[in-house]
C-alpha positions as CSV (number, residue, x, y, z in Angstrom):
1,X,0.0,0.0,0.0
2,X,1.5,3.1,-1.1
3,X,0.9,7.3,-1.2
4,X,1.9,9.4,-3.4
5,X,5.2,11.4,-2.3
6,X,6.0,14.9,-3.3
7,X,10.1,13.9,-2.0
8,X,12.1,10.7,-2.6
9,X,12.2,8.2,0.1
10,X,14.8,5.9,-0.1
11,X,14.4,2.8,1.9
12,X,17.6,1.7,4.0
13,X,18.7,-1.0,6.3
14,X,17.4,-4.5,6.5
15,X,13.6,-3.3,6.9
16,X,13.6,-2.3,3.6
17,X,11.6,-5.0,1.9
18,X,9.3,-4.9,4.8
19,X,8.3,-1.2,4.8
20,X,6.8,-1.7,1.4
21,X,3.7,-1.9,2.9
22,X,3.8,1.2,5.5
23,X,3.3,4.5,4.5
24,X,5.4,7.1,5.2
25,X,4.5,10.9,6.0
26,X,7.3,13.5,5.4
27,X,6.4,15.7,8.6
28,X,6.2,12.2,10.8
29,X,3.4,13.9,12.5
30,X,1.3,10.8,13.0
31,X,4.4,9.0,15.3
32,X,5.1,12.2,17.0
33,X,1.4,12.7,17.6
34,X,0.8,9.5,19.0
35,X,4.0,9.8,20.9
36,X,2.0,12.9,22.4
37,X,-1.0,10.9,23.1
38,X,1.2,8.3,25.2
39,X,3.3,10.6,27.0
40,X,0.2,13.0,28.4
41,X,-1.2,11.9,31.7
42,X,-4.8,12.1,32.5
43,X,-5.3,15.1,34.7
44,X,-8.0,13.9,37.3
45,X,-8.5,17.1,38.6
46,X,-9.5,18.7,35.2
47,X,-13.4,19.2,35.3
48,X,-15.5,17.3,32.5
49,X,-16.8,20.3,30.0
50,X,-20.6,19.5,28.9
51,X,-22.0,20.5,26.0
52,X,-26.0,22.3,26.5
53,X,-27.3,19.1,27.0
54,X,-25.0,18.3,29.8
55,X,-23.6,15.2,28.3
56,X,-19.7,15.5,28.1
57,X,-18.1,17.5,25.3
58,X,-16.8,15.1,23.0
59,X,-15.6,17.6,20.4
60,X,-12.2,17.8,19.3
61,X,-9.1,16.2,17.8
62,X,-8.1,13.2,20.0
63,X,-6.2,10.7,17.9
64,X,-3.4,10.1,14.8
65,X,-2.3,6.5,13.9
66,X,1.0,5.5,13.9
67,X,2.2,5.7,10.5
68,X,5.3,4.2,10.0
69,X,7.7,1.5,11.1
70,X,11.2,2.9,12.0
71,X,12.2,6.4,12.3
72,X,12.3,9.2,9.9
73,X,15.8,11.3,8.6
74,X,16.0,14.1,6.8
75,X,19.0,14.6,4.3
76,X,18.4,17.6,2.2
77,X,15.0,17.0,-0.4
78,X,15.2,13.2,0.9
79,X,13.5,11.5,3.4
80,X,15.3,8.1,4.8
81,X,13.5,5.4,6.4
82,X,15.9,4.0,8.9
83,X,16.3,0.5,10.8
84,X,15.6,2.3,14.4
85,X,12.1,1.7,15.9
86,X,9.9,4.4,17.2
87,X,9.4,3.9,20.6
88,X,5.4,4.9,20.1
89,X,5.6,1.7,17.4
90,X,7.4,-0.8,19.2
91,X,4.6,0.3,22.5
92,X,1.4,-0.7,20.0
93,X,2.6,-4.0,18.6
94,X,4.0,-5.5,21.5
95,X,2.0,-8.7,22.0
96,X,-1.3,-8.6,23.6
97,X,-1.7,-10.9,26.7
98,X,-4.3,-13.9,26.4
99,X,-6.9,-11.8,27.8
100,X,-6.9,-9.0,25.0
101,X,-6.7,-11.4,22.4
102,X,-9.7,-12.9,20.1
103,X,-10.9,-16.4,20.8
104,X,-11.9,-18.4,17.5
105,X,-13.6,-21.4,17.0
106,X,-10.9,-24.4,17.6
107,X,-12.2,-25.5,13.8
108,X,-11.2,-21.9,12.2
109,X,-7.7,-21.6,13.9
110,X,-5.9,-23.1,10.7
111,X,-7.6,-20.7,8.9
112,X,-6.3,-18.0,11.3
113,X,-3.2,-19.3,11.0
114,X,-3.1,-19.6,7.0
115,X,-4.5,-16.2,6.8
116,X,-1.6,-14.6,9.0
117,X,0.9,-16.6,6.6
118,X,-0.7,-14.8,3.6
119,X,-1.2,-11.7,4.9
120,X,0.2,-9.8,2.2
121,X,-1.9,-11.4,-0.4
122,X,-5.0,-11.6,1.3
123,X,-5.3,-8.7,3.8
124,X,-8.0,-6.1,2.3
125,X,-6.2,-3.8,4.1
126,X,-3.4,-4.2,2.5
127,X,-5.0,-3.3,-0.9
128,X,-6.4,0.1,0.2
129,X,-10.0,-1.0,1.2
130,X,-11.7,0.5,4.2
131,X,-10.2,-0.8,7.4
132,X,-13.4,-1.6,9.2
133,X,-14.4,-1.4,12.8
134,X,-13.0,-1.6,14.9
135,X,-9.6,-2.1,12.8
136,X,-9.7,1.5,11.8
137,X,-8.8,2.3,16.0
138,X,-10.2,5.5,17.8
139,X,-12.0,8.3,16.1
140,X,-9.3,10.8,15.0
141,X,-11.8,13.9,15.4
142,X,-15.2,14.0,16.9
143,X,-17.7,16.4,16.0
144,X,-20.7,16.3,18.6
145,X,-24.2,18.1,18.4
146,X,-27.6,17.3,19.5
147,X,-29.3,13.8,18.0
148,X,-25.7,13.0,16.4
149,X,-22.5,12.2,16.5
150,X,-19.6,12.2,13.8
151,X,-16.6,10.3,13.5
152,X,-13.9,11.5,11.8
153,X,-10.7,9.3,10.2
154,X,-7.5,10.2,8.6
155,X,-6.2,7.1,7.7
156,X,-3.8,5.5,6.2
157,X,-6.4,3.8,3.4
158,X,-8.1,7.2,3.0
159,X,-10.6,9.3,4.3
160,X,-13.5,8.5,6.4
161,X,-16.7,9.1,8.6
162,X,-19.1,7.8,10.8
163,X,-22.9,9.6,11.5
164,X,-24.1,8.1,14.3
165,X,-27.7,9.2,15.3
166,X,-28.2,9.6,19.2
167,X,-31.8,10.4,18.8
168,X,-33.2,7.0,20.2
169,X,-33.7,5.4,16.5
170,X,-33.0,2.1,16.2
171,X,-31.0,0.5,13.2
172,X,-31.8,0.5,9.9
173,X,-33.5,-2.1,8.0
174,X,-33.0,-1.2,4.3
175,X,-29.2,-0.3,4.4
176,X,-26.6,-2.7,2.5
177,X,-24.0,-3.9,4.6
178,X,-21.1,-2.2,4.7
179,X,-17.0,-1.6,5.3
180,X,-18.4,0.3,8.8
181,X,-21.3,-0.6,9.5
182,X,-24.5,0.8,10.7
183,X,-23.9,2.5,13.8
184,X,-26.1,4.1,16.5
185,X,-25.7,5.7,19.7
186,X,-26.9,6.2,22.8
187,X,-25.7,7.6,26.4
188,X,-25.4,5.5,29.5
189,X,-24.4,8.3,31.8
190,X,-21.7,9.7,30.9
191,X,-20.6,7.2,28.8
192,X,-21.4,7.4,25.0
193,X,-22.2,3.8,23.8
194,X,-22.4,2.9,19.7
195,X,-23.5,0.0,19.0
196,X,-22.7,-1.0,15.1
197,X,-24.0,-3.8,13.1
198,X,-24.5,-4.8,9.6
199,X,-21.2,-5.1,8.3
200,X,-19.7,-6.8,5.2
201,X,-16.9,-9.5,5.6
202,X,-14.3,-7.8,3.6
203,X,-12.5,-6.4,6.6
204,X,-10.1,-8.1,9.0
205,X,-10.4,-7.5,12.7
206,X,-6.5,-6.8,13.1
207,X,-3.7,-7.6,11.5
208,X,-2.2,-11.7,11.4
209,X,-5.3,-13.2,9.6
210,X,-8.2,-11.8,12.6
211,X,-10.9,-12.3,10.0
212,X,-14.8,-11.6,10.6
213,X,-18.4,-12.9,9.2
214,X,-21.0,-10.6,8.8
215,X,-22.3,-11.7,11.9
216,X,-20.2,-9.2,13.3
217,X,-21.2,-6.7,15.9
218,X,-19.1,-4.1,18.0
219,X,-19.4,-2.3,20.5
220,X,-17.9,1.0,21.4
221,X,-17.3,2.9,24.4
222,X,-16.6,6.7,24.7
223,X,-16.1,7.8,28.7
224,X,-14.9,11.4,29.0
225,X,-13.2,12.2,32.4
226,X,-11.3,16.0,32.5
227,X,-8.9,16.1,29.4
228,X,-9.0,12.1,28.5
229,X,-11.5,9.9,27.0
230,X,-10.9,6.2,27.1
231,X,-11.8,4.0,24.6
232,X,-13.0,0.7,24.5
233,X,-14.5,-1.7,22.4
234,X,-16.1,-5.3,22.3
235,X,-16.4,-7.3,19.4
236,X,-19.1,-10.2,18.8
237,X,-19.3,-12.4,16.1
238,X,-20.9,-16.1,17.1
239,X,-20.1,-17.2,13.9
240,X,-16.6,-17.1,14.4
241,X,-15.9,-15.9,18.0
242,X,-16.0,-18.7,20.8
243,X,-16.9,-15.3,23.0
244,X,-17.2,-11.5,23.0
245,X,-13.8,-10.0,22.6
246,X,-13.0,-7.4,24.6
247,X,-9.9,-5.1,23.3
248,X,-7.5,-3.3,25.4
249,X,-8.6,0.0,26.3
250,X,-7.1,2.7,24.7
251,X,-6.6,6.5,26.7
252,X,-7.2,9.2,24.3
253,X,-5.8,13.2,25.3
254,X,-6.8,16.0,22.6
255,X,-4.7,17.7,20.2
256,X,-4.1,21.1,18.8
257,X,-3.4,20.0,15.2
258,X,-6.0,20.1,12.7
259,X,-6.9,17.1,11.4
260,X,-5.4,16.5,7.8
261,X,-6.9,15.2,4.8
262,X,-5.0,11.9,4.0
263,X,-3.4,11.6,0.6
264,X,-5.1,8.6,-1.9
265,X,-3.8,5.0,-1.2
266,X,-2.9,3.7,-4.1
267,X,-1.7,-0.4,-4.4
268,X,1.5,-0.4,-6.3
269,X,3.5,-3.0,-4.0
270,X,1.9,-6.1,-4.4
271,X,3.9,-7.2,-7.8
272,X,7.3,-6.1,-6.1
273,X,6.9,-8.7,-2.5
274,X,9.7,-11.3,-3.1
275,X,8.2,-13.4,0.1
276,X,5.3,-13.7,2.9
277,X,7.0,-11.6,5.5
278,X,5.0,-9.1,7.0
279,X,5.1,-6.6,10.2
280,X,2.2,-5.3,12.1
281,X,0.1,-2.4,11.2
282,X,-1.8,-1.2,14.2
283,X,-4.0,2.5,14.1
């Protein structure tokens, strides 16, 4: 998966083969961004702002993904990728305990397994499609009024956005399934809950073949205390799932940069991968 450049990367080191599939932004904003998020503490003494409904004040900028593997140098009108990890990186892949980690059916593990092997033929991800929920991680920008919610994502496959009604309605009958869903929301205190269904099965949960039926169902969870929110999300899916899986929960600070409009992903790797390897991709 690749973006277009307007400067010359060159690729060095022994990563080089595998950072075809990572894209890499000239500014490195997203890693310094989400270097930001992980280095801000929550400050509990910070009061919750509300909004005129009194629900808490969603609204802002609150997340970047991590957009590259390895760190980023500078050498005149030439950006090098180079073999040394950004600590923000190496934090999101490390491996998830047994608790945070999806439970499949003992009869679909070898397809787990094959799937993780192929990754880089197989991944819909890989070839610029939608990332799904809840692949596609936090919302990056929130937008918050009366009867709605949006969700806004920079990401690396493109741009996207989720309207999620908080009016009561229920879900819709006559929508198609979709890359993300049909979402609604509702509050349980002060805790915004959307609850998404109606998805297509062209999107992996995560990376190393976490594949999905259009049984699936998520669950997110928004709870704003002073400057943080923290995220969480549950994923069901009987057809595949042996039980709901609960994800780590992620702690989300805002941000003071606007929220860019990512470039077009456009797949010109796939006929240059010499073997299977592949590295995560986490958002």
């Amino acid at each position: 998966m690749n973006r277009a450049f307007a400067k010359s990367i060159i690729m060095v080191g022994s990563v080089a083969a595998s950072l075809c599939m990572v894209p890499v932004v000239a500014s490195a904003q997203g890693s310094s961004s989400a270097a930001q998020v992980a280095s801000k503490k929550p400050d509990a003494a910070t009061k919750t702002p509300r909004t005129t409904d009194k629900h808490p004040d969603l609204n802002g900028i609150w997340y970047r993904p991590l957009l590259f593997l390895g760190a980023a140098e500078q050498e005149g009108d030439t950006l090098k990728v180079v073999n040394r990890p950004d600590p923000a990186f190496a934090a999101a892949i490390a491996p998830l305990p047994p608790m945070y980690s999806p439970s499949y059916k003992p009869e679909l593990e070898a397809k787990v397994k094959e799937y993780n092997e192929q990754q880089v033929k197989l991944d819909p991800g890989f070839f610029c499609r939608p990332p799904g929920v809840p692949r596609i991680g936090p919302p990056h920008q929130i937008v918050q009024t009366p009867g709605q919610v949006v969700f806004l994502y920079s990401d690396l496959a493109g741009n996207f956005w989720r309207i999620i009604p908080t009016d009561g309605r229920p879900h819709r009958t006559d929508a198609d399934p979709s890359y993300l869903g049909d979402a609604i929301g509702h509050w349980e205190g002060d805790t915004l809950v959307v609850d998404t269904n109606n998805f297509n099965d062209d999107t992996w949960l995560g990376d190393n073949g976490l594949f999905h039926s259009d049984a699936l169902h998520v669950i997110e969870r928004l709870t704003r205390k002073g400057d943080t929110i923290t995220y969480e999300v549950t994923v069901e899916d009987p057809k595949v799932l042996t039980k709901p899986w609960t994800m780590k929960p992620r702690t989300l600070t805002p941000l003071k940069e606007p929220l860019d409009e990512a470039p077009p992903c456009v797949e010109k790797d796939a006929p240059n991968m010499v073997n299977l390897e592949h590295h995560p991709n986490p958002r």
